[in-house]
C-alpha positions, 0 to 999 in steps of 0.5 A: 153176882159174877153174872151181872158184872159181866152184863154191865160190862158187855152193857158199857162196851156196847156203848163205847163203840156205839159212841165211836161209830156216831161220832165217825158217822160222816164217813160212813156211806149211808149218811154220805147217801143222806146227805145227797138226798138232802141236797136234791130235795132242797134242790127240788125245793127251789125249783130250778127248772121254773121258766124265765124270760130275760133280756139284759145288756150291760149289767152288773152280775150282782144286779142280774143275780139279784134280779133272778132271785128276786124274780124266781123266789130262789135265795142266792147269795153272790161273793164278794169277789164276783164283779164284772157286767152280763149280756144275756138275752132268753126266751122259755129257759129255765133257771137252771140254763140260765145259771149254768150259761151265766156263770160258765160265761163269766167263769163263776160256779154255783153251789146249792146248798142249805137252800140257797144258791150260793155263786162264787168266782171258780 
């Protein structure tokens, strides 16, 4: 009898801390490592490295952002609070480039997340 108290009892200690460490699961590196991971198969998914041909002056951001999209099949959603007109000529760069000069040109960052890319004001 005495044994088996001691087994339930070491049973249920083990289930507290097994619910203690899920529970701080975030701040453990491996699923911090998982979590990267997903980000960069998502980010392979949308495949930023396609190639695009582009030759717009005087567009709103939101109709260039818009027209990218669309064009390469890659989900974005714009913020609100980005406004203002672009002039950007290219000729075989890929959507990554272009991303990267828009939105340094006109001070905006881009996230990719949840597989989309997601362009706010910086």
């Amino acid at each position: 009898m005495k044994k088996s108290v001691w087994l339930i009892s070491l049973i249920l200690l083990i289930i507290v801390v097994s619910i203690i460490l899920i529970s701080r699961a975030k701040h453990i590196p491996f699923f911090k490592l998982r979590e990267e991971m997903a980000s960069a198969r998502i980010e392979k998914a949308l495949d930023l490295e396609k190639r695009v041909f582009l030759n717009f002056k005087d567009v709103p951001l939101k109709t260039f952002f818009g027209f990218l999209s669309k064009t390469s099949k890659v989900k974005m959603v714009v913020d609100e609070e980005v406004k203002g007109i672009i002039s950007i000529k290219t000729e075989t760069t890929t959507l990554r480039q272009v991303l990267d000069r828009a939105t340094k040109e006109k001070n905006l960052k881009y996230e990719i997340k949840k597989g989309a890319i997601y362009i706010t004001k910086t």
